[in-house]
N, C-alpha and C positions, 0 to 999 in steps of 0.2 A: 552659097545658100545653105543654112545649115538643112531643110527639109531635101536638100538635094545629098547631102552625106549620110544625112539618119537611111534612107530611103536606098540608095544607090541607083536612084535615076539623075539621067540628067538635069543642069535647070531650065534647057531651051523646053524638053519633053514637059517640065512643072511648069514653066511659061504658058506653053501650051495650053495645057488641061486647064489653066485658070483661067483664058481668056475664053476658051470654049463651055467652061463653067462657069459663071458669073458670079451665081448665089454661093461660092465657096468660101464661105468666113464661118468665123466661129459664130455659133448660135446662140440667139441671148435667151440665156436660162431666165423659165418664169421665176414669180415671186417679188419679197422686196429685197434690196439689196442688206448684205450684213451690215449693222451701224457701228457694233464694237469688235475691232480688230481681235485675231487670236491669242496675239499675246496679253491685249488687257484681259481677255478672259485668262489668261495664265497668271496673272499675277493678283486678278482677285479671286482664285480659286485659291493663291497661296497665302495669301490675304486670311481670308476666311479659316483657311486649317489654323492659319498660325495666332488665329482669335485676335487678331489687327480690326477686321470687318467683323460686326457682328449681326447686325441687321441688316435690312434691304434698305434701309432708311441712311448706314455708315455709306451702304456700296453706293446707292445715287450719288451722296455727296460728293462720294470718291471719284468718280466719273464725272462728276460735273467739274471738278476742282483739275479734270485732264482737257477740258472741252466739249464734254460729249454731252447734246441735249435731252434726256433720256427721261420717262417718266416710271415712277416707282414699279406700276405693271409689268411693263419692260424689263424693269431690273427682275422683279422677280419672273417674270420668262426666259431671263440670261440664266439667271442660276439653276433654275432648272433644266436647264439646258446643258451648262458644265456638269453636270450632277450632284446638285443639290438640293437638298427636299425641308420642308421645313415642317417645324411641328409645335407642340403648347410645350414651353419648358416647366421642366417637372421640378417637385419644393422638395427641399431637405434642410431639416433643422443645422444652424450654424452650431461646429464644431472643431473649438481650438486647436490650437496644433498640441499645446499640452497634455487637453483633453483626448486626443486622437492618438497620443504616447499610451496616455498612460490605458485606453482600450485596447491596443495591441498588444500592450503587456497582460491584461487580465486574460486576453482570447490564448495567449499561448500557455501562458500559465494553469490553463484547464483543458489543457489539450490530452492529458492523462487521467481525466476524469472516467468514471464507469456509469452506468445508467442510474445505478443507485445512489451515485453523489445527485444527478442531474435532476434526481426526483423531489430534493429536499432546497429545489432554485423555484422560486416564483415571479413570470414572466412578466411585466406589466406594461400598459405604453397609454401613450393618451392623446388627445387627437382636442384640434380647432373646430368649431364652429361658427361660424361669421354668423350675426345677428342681421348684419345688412350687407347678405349679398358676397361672393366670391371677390379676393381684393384683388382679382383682374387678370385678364390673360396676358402672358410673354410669346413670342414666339421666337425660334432659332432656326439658325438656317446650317446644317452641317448635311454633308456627303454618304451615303451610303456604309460604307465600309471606313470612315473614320470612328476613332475611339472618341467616345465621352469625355467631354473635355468640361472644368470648373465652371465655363463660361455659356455652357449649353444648361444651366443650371441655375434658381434662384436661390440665396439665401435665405432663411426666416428668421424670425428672433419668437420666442415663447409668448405667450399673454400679450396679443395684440389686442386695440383695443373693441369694443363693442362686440364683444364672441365671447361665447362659451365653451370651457373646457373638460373635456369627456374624460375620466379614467377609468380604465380595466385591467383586470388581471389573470392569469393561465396557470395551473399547477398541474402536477401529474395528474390529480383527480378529478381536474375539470377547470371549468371557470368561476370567477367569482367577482 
């Protein structure tokens, strides 16, 4: 018996105790039982970092497609539960990879700049306004202490339609 080597008593002595103990079993812990085993929560936790899953809506499928009958709720109770949290993914104008050379080239390029070059730059940017309404929430589902990943992120394109577009601008001396 292995409770009789763990222990160093005999097993007539554990014989014993149990017949004179009855109710000695393991106790069934409340609650409901777990539905998804630990390592599918391992592996759509790796899922997820490695931007495979990206909704609760990829992970049900993904679960459904192993056998499990799980509803969206659910899912997102599991993921919060592996620790992930979700939230509105945030917009940033699309920008080429050429386009994206050739800005790291200008930022270094003025990296020996003095204040008085800085003050003869004028800052400007310009911003959407939907005429009808926000064009819609995204949500993402990523982990605590993971990095920012391209896929926790929307692309835009400029001059969408039915909005209007705001421009301003910032000099040393103020706005304008």
């Amino acid at each position: 018996m292995d409770i009789s080597r763990t222990t160093g008593v005999s097993k007539w002595t554990i014989n014993r105790i149990r017949k004179e103990e009855k109710n000695i079993k393991a106790r069934n812990r409340g609650g409901r039982p777990v539905v998804v085993k630990k390592i599918t929560n391992a592996i759509i936790r790796l899922k997820f970092r490695q931007g495979l899953l990206r909704t609760d809506s990829d992970a049900q499928l993904f679960l459904r497609s192993l056998g499990y009958s799980i509803s969206k709720r659910s899912v997102r109770r599991l993921l919060r539960k592996i620790g992930f949290k979700s939230g509105i993914k945030k917009y940033k104008p699309f920008i080429s990879y050429t386009n994206q050379k050739k800005r790291l080239k200008w930022c270094r390029d003025k990296t020996s700049w003095t204040v008085e070059d800085w003050k003869s730059v004028i800052f400007s940017d310009e911003t959407k306004i939907n005429v009808w309404g926000a064009d819609g929430i995204r949500y993402y589902w990523k982990q605590v202490d993971q990095p920012w990943r391209s896929f926790h992120v929307n692309q835009t394109m400029k001059h969408g339609g039915g909005s209007v577009m705001l421009w301003g601008c910032i000099t040393s001396r103020g706005p304008g």
